[in-house]
C-alpha positions in Angstrom: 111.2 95.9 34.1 109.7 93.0 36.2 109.9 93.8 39.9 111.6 91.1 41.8 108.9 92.4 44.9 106.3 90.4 42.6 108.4 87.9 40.8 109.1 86.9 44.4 106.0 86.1 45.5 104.5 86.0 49.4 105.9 83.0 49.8 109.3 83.7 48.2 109.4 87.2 50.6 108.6 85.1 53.5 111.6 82.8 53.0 114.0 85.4 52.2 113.4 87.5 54.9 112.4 85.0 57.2 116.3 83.8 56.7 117.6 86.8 57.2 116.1 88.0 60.1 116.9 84.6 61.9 113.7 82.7 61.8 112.5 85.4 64.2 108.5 85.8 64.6 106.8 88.8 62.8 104.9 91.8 64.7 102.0 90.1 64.0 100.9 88.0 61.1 97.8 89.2 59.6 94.4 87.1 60.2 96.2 84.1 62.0 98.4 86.2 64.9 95.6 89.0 64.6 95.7 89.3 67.7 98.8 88.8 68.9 100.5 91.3 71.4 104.6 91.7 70.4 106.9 91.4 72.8 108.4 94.7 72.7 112.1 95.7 74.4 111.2 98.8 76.7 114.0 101.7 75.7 114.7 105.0 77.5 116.2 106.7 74.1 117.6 111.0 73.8 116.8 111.5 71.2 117.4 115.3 68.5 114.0 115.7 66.8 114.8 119.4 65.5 113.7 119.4 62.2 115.7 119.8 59.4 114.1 117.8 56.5 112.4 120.3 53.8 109.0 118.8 54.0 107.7 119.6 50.6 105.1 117.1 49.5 101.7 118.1 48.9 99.4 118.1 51.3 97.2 115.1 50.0 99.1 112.5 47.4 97.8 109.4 46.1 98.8 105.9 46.9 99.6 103.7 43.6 96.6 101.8 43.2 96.4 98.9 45.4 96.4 96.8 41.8 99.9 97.6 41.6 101.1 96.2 44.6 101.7 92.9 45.7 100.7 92.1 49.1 103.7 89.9 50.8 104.0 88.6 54.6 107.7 88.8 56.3 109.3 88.0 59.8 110.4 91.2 62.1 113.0 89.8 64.4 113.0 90.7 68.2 116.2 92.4 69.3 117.9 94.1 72.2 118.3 97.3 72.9 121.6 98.5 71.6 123.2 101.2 74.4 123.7 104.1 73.3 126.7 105.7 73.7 127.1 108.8 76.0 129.9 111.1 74.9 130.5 113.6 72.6 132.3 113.8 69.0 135.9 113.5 69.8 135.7 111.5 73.2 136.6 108.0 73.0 133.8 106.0 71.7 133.5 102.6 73.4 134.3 100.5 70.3 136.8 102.1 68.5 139.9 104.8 69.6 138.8 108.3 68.1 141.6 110.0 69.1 144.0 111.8 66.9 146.5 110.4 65.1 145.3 106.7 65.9 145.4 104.3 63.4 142.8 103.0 61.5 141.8 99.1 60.9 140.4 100.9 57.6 142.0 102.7 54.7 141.3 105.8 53.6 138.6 105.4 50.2 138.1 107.5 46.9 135.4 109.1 45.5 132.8 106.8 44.1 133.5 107.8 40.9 137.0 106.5 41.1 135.9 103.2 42.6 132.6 102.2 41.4 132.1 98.4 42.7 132.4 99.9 46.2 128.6 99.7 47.2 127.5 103.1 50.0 126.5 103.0 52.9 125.8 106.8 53.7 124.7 107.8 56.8 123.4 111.1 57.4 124.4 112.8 60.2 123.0 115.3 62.6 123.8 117.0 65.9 121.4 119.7 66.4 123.0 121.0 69.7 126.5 120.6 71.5 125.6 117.6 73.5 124.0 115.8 71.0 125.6 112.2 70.8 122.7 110.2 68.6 124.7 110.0 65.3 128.1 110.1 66.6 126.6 107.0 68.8 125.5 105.4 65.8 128.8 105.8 63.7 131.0 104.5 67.0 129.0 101.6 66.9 128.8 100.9 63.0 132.2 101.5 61.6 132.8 98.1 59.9 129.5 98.8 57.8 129.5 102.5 57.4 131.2 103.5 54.3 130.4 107.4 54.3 128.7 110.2 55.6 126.9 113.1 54.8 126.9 115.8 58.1 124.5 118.6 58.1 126.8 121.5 58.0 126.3 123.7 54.9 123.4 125.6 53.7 123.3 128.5 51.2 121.2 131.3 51.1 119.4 133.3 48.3 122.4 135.7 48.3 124.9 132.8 47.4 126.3 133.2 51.0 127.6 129.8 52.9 126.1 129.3 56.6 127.3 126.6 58.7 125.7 124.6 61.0 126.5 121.8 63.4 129.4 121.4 65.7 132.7 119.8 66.0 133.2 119.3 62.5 136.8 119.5 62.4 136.6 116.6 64.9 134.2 114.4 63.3 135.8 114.8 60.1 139.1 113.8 61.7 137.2 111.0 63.4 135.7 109.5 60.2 138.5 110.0 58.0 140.6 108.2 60.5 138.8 104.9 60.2 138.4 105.0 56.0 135.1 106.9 55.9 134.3 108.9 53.5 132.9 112.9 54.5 130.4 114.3 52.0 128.5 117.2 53.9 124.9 118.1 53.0 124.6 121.4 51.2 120.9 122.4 51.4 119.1 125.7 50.0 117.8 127.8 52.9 114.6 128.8 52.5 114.1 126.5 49.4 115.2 129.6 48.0 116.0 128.8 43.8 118.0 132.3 43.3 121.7 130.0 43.6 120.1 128.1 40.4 118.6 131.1 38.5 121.0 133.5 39.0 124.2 132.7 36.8 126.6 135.4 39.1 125.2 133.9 42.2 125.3 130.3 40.8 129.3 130.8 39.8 129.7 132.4 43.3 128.3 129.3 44.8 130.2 126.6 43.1 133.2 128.9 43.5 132.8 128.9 47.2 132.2 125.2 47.6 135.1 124.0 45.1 137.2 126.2 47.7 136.1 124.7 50.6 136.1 121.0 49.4 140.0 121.9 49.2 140.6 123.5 52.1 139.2 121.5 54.3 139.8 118.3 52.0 136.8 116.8 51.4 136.1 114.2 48.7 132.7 116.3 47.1 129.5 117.1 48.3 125.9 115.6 48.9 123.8 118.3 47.2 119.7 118.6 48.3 118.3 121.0 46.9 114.4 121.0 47.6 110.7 123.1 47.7 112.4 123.3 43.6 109.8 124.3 40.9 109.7 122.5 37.2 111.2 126.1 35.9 114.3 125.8 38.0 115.5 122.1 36.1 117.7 123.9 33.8 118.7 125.6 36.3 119.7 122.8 38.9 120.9 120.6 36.0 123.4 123.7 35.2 124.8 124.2 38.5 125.3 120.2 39.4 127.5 120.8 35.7 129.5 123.2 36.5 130.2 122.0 40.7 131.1 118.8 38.5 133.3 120.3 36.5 135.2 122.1 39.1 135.5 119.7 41.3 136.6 116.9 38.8 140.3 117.6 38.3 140.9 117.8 42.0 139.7 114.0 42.1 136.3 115.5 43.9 133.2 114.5 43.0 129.5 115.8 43.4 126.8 113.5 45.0 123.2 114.5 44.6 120.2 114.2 46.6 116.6 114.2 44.5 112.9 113.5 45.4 112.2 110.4 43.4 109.8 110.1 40.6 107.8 106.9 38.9 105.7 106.8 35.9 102.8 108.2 37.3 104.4 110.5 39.9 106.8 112.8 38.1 106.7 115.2 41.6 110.5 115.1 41.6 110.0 117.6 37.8 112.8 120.3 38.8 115.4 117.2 38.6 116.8 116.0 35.2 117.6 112.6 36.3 119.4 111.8 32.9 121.9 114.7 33.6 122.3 114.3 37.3 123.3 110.6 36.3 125.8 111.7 33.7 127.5 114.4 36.2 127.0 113.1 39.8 128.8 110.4 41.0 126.2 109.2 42.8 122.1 110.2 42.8 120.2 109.5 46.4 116.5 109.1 45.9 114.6 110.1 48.9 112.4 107.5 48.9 110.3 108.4 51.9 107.7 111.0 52.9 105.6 109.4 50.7 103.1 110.6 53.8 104.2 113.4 56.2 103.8 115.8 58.5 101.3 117.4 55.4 99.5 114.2 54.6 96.6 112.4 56.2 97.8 109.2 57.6 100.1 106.3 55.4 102.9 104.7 55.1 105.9 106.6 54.9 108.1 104.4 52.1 105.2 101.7 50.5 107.1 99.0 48.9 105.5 99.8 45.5 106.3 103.0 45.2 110.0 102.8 46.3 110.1 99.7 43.7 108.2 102.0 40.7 110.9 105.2 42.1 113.9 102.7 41.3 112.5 101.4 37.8 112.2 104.8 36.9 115.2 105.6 37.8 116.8 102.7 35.9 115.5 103.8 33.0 117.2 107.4 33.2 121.5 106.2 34.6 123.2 103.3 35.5 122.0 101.1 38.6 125.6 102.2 40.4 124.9 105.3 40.5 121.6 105.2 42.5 121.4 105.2 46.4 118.3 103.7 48.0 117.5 106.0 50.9 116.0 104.7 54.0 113.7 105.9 56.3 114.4 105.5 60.1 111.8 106.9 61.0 108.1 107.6 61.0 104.8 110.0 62.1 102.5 109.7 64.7 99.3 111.6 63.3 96.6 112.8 65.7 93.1 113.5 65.0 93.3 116.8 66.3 95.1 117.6 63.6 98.7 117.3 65.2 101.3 115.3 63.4 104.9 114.7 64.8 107.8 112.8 63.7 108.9 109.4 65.7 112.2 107.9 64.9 112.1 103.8 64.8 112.7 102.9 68.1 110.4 105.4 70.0 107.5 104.2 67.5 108.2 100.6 69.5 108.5 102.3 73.0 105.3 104.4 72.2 103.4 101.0 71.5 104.4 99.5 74.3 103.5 102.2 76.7 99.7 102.2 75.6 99.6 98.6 75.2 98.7 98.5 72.0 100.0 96.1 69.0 102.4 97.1 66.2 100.8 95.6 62.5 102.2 94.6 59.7 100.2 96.0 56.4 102.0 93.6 53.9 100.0 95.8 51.0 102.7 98.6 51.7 105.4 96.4 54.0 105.3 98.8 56.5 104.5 98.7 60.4 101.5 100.8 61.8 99.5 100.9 64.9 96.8 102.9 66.1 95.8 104.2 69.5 93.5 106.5 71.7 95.0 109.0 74.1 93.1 111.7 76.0 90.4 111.6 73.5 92.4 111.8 70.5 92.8 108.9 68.5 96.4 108.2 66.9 97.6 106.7 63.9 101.4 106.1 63.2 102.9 104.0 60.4 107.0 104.0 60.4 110.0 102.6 58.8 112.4 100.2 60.4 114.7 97.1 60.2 112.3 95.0 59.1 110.5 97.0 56.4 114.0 98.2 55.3 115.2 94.2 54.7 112.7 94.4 51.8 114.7 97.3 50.7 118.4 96.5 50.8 117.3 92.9 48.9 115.7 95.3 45.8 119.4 97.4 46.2 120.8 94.1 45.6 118.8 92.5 42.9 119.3 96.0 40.8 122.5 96.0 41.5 122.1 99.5 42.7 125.0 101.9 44.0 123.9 101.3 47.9 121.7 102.8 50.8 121.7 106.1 52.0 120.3 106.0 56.1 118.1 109.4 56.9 119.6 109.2 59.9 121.8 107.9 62.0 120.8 107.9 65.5 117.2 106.8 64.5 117.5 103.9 63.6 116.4 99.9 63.9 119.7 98.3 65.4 118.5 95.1 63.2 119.2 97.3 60.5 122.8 96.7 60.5 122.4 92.6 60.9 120.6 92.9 57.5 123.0 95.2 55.7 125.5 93.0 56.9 124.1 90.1 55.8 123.4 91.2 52.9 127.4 91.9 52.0 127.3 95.7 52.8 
């Protein structure tokens, strides 16, 4: 398949995204605004950085070659801060009513597998501690674009036992519900742990367990991410998203499935049978991001050509509706010392600013990186936002993929939502 990134052209990128973001300037234009200092909006941000990602990339991976990627210039607007919303799930957000019982200006949805044409807009949502407000800020704020979530709350261990996590879940499932969004929680494999796939009493245990809490507390299915998987457990991950499926399917519940993507000539993602997961999931996320991490040398976190080469692969193993572009809000800040750390979108902007240093746009990888020296250690951070995510949404759209899947809410570009909406999400 012919990417549209290339068929597009420089010039074709710049007009597209130039329109969309409003004719706004870029961070810098390379060679001519070389030098160039942004004008960066200075935000105080709380921000829950507990981990919870499996980070389970090699240590070193290769970018495609350079060959393979066509270089393309486009506009990053400027855009106020967006307040953030101080209260907790339940209290009244300052958009929208959230309490009980209140109507909703939206109607309650079905499972993707029963409505199809309905593109996603997941959010994944975290709240690490009670106070926490970052994602519950974010959904307040985003409900007209929003079409699901996906909480953090479930993750099984090597005994087939269920642990929950987060809190207020009873509220924020009342909340979304309320105002037509879908609630899909995260299931995730402590440990990485493979036993719930190997172990056929364990694995009908599981999908036992989760069929009887998708009932009782009336969820539409699950997001399943399963990761730190080995090539020997794909029979055995393709066997349990079956039989969850097959459960769940005359109760008008679905399974959703979250995979590290592969391309051509990256198969990493080998412990997921995409051809399966696309006949039995409703929908398939690819986690197209951490192409460099916290275990990498410095890079960009989603380059445009591999996300683009991830897709096409996809394409070529289920149908375009049933894949979900995931998008990064966020990014890593790696030290020479050897100390790497994650930064969400908007504290990569306020971390620029502070030490005065300006935010580049590598149009080889659309991405934003900068670089700086702090107390003798130099810095090197590359990071996702808005702007590189425009570039994203328009290749949802032009392979008519099944949506966007935002890792997560609370992180985020606010221009992210002008370009989702402007692009008919």
């Amino acid at each position: 398949m012919k990417s549209w990134w290339g068929s597009l052209g420089v010039l074709g990128t710049v007009a597209i995204l130039t329109g969309l973001n409003g004719g706004a300037i870029p961070y810098r234009r390379p060679i001519i605004q070389a030098a160039t200092k942004p004008q960066i909006v200075k935000m105080r941000l709380t921000a829950d950085r507990t981990p919870s990602r499996l980070l389970t990339k090699p240590a070193a991976r290769k970018l495609p070659d350079s060959k393979t990627l066509v270089p393309g210039v486009v506009a990053k607007p400027s855009h106020a801060a967006t307040p953030r919303v101080s209260q907790a799930v339940g209290a009244t957000p300052t958009s929208r009513p959230a309490t009980p019982g209140s109507s909703s200006t939206r109607t309650p949805v079905p499972p993707p597998s029963q409505n199809s044409a309905r593109p996603w807009v997941l959010g994944y949502y975290t709240q690490y501690s009670p106070n926490s407000v970052t994602s519950q800020a974010s959904l307040s704020a985003n409900l007209s674009t929003i079409t699901d979530i996906a909480p953090l709350w479930y993750t099984l261990r090597a005994n087939g036992s269920l642990h929950t996590m987060g809190y207020n879940r009873a509220a924020i499932r009342q909340y979304a519900t309320s105002h037509g969004i879908g609630v899909y929680p995260l299931v995730t494999n402590a440990g990485a742990n493979a036993t719930i796939l190997t172990n056929l009493a364990i694995r009908n245990h599981v999908v036992t367990s989760l069929t009887q809490l998708a009932v009782r507390d009336h969820y539409p299915g699950f997001n399943i991410d399963f990761e730190g998987l080995n090539y020997w457990d794909r029979q055995g991950m393709s066997a349990f998203v079956i039989a969850l499926a097959q459960r769940l399917k005359p109760l008008g519940k679905v399974v959703t499935v979250a995979v590290i993507p592969k391309t051509v000539t990256d198969p990493y993602g080998r412990a997921y049978n995409f051809r399966v997961l696309g006949q039995y999931a409703a929908k398939v996320v690819l986690m197209t991001y951490d192409h460099h991490d916290i275990g990498s040398p410095p890079g960009p976190v989603a380059p445009m050509g591999w996300v683009t080469g991830a897709v096409q692969y996809a394409l070529t193993r289920m149908p375009a509706k049933k894949i979900v572009l995931g998008l990064a809000a966020y990014g890593y800040n790696w030290g020479s010392n050897g100390t790497t750390v994650e930064v969400h979108d908007l504290q990569a902007v306020n971390l620029a600013h502070q030490e005065g240093t300006p935010i580049q746009w590598n149009s080889t990888y659309g991405e934003a990186t900068f670089q700086y020296t702090k107390g003798g250690v130099s810095h090197t951070v590359w990071f996702e936002n808005g702007y590189s995510n425009a570039a994203k949404i328009a290749l949802t759209k032009a392979d008519h993929l099944g949506g966007v899947a935002i890792w997560r809410l609370g992180d985020e570009d606010p221009h992210l939502w002008t370009v989702l909406q402007q692009y008919g999400y």
